[in-house]
C-alpha positions in Angstrom: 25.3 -23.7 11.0 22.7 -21.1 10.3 22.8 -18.4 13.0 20.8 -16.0 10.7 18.0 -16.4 12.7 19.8 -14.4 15.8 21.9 -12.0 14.1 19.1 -10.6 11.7 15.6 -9.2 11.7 13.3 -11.4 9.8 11.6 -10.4 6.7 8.0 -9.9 8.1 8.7 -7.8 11.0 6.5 -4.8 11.7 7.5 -3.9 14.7 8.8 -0.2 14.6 9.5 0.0 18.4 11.8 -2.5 18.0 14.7 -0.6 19.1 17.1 -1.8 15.6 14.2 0.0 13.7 14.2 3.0 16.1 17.4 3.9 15.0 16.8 4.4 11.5 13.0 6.4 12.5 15.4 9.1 13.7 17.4 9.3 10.1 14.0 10.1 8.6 12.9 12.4 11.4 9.8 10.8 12.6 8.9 10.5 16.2 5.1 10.1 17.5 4.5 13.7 17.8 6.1 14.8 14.5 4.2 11.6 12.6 1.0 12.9 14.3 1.4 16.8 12.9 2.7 15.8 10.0 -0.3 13.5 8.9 -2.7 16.1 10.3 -1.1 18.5 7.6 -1.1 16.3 4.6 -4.7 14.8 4.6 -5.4 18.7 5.2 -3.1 19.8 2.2 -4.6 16.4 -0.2 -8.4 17.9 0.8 -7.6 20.6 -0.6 -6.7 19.3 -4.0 -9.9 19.6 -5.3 -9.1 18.1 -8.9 -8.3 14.8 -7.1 -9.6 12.2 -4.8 -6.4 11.6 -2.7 -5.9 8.3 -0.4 -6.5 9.9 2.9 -5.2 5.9 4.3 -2.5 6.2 6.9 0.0 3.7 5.6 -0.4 5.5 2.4 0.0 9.0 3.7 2.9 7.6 6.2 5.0 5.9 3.0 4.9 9.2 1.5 6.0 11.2 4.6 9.1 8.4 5.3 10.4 8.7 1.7 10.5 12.6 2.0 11.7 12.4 5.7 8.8 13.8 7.1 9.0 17.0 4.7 4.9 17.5 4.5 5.6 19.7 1.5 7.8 17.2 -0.9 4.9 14.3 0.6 2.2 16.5 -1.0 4.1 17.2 -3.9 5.3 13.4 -4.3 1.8 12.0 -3.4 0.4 14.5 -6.5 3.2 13.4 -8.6 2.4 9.6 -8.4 -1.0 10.3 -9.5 0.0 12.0 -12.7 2.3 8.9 -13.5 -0.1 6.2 -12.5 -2.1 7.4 -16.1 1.4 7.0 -17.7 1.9 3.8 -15.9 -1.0 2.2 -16.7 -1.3 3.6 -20.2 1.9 0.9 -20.5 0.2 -2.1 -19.4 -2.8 -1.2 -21.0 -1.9 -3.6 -24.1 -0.8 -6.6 -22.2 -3.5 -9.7 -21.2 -2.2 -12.3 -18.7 -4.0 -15.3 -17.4 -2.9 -16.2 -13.7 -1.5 -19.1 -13.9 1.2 -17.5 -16.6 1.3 -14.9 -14.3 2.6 -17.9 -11.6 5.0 -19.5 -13.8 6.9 -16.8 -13.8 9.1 -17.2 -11.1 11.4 -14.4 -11.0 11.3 -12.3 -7.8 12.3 -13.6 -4.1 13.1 -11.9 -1.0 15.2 -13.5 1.8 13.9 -14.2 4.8 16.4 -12.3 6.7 16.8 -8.6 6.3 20.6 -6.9 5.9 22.5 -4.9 9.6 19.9 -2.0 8.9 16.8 -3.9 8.5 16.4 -3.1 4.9 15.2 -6.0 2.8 16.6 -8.2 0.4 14.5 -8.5 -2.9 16.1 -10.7 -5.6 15.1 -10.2 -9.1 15.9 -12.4 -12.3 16.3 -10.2 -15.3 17.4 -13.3 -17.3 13.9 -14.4 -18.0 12.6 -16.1 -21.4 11.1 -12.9 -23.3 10.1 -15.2 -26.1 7.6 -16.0 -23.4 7.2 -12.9 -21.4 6.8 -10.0 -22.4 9.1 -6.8 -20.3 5.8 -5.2 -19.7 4.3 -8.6 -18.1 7.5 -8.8 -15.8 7.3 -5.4 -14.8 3.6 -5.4 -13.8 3.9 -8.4 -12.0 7.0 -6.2 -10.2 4.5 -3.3 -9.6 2.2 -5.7 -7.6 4.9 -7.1 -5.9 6.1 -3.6 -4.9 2.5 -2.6 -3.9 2.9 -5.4 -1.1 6.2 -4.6 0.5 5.1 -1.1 1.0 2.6 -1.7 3.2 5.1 -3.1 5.8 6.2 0.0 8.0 9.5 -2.0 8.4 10.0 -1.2 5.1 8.7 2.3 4.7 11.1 2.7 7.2 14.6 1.4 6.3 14.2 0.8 2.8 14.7 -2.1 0.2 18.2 -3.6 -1.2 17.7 -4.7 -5.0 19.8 -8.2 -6.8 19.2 -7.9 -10.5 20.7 -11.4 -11.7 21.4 -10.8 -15.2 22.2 -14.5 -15.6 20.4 -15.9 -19.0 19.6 -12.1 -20.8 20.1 -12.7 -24.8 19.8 -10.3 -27.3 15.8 -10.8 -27.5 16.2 -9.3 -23.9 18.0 -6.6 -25.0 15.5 -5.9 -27.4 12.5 -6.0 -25.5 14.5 -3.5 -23.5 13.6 -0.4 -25.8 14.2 3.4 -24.8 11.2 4.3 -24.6 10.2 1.4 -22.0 12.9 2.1 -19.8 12.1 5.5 -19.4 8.3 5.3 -18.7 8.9 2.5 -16.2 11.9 4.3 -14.4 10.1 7.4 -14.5 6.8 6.1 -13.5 8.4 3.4 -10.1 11.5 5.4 -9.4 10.6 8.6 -9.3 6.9 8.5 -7.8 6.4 5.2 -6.2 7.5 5.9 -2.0 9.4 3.4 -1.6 13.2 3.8 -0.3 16.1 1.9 -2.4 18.6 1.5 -0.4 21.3 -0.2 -3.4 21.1 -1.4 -6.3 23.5 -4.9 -6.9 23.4 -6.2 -10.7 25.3 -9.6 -11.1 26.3 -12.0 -14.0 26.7 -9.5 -16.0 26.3 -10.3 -19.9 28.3 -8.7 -23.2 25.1 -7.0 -23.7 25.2 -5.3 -20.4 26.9 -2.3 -21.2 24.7 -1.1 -24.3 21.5 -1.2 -21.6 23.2 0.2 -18.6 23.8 2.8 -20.6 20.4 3.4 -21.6 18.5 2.7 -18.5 21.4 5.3 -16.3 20.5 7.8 -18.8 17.3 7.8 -17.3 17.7 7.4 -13.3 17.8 10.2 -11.0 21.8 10.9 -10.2 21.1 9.7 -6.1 19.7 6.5 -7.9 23.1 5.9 -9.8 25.0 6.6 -6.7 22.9 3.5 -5.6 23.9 1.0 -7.9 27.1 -1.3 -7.8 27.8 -3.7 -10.5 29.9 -6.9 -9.3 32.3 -8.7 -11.4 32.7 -12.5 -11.4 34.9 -13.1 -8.6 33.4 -15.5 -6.3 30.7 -13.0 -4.9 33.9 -11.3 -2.8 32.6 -8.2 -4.3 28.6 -8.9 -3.4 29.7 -10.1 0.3 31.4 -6.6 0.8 27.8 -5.3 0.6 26.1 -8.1 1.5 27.3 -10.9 4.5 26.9 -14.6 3.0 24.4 -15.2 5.9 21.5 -13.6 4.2 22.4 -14.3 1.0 21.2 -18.1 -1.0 23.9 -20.7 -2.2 23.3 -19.6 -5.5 25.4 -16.2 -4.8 28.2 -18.1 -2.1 25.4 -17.4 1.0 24.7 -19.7 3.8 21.1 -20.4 2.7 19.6 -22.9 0.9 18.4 -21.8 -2.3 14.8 -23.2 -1.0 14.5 -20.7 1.5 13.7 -17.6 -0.7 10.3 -16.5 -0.9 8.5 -16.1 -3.8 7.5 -12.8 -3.3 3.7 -12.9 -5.0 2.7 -16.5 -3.8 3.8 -15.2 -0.2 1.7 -12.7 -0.2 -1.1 -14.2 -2.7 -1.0 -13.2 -6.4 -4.9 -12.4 -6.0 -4.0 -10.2 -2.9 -1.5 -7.7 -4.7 -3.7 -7.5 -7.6 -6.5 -6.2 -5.3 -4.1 -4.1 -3.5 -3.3 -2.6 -6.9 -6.4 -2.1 -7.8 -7.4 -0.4 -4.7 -5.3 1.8 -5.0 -6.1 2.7 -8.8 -9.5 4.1 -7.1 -7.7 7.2 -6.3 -6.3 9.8 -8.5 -7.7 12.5 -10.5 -11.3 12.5 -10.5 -11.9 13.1 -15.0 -9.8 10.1 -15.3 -11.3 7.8 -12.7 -14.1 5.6 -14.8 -10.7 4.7 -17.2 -8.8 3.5 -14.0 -11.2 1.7 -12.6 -11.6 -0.2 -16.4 -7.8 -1.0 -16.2 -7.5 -4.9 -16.1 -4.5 -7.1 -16.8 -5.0 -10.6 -15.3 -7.6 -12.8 -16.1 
């Protein structure tokens, strides 16, 4: 029997009074007065900034704030940061063209419906796909979109997001769409700018051609990230239920759930939706390069 739906908050809650989300607020210092002041002072600091056109939008300012703990001045610096790699990022995508309904058919990153003991969320993430069909940088955009959506949950902003990377199906054409050089621009441009909070990082069926790209893509995560990220060997998913309890988890990794009750992360939320969140948020940056943004188009 299913008791999920008792023992754990759901995906889509937003309720940050709820008192299981109240705990974690405190971790990251924020309370009404000090999210108040501390907004007051960023939009004052971004204003400032007179090379750039800053998002002055709340959830955006208080995603910012959560990942730095309320810390005004790492927000600022953060916030100014992810503008700088947003050029990098895009320059990345630049070269790819994907009509929607490819887009659709590639199935690849679910959440559970029920979020882990401290409310952070459950994303699962195939890294097995067909790159004789899709490209790395196609599967990473569609990523970027996805990630665009779950941060505007405050839920989420405020107790963070638990990672699955199923390495089930990777060949050696994986590993070679797997370059250097596009590890590091995505890592540096998501992991290091982005404001979200990773809680973990779990990798599963593990390949022989693991090892050579762990290596690579370590090389270039900040040393808190490594800390983050547990690799599970094939032992009946003893070592992934240690971390993460069965309940939550689909049959496919020895959970309770059926398989069919993971969401597909973009058609939940509307693959036109994220795109236009994207986009939105492409409007803002620094001002010389803003015509070139607003030109950026992947999807079609």
């Amino acid at each position: 029997m299913d008791n999920s739906s008792t023992k754990f908050l759901r995906f889509d809650a937003v309720d940050i009074d709820d008192p299981s989300v109240q705990v974690w607020q405190k971790e990251i210092n924020e309370t009404a007065e000090n999210r108040a002041s501390s907004l007051k002072i960023l939009r004052r600091d971004l204003k400032s900034c007179t090379d750039i056109e800053p998002c002055l939008d709340e959830t955006m300012l208080l995603s910012a704030l959560r990942v730095t703990k309320f810390d005004t001045t790492k927000a600022l610096r953060r916030i100014k940061n992810f503008y700088q790699k947003e050029e990098k990022l895009i320059d990345g995508f630049r070269k790819i063209s994907m009509s929607y309904h490819k887009a659709r058919s590639l199935r690849h990153f679910f959440i559970s419906p029920y979020r882990l003991q401290d409310n952070s969320l459950l994303i699962m993430l195939s890294a097995g796909i067909d790159y004789n069909e899709y490209s790395l940088e196609e599967r990473l955009y569609l990523e970027c979109l996805a990630t665009c959506m779950l941060v505007e949950n405050p839920v989420n902003q405020i107790c963070g997001l638990n990672l699955i990377c199923d390495f089930a199906g990777f060949t050696f054409r994986g590993l070679r769409e797997h370059t250097p050089w596009k590890l590091k621009w995505f890592m540096d441009s998501m992991l290091n700018t982005l404001p979200v909070r990773f809680k973990r990082f779990h990798i599963v069926n593990t390949p022989i051609l693991f090892p050579p790209l762990y290596s690579i893509g370590c090389h270039f995560c900040p040393k808190k990230i490594q800390e983050r990220i547990f690799i599970h060997p094939n032992d009946n998913w003893k070592s992934l239920h240690a971390h993460i309890p069965a309940d939550i988890l689909p049959e496919k990794y020895g959970g309770r759930l059926k398989d069919s009750s993971m969401l597909n992360c973009l058609e939940y939320f509307g693959l036109e939706k994220a795109e236009e969140l994207f986009h939105k948020r492409l409007e803002y940056g620094f001002k010389k390069t803003k015509n070139r943004r607003l030109s950026f188009k992947v999807l079609y």
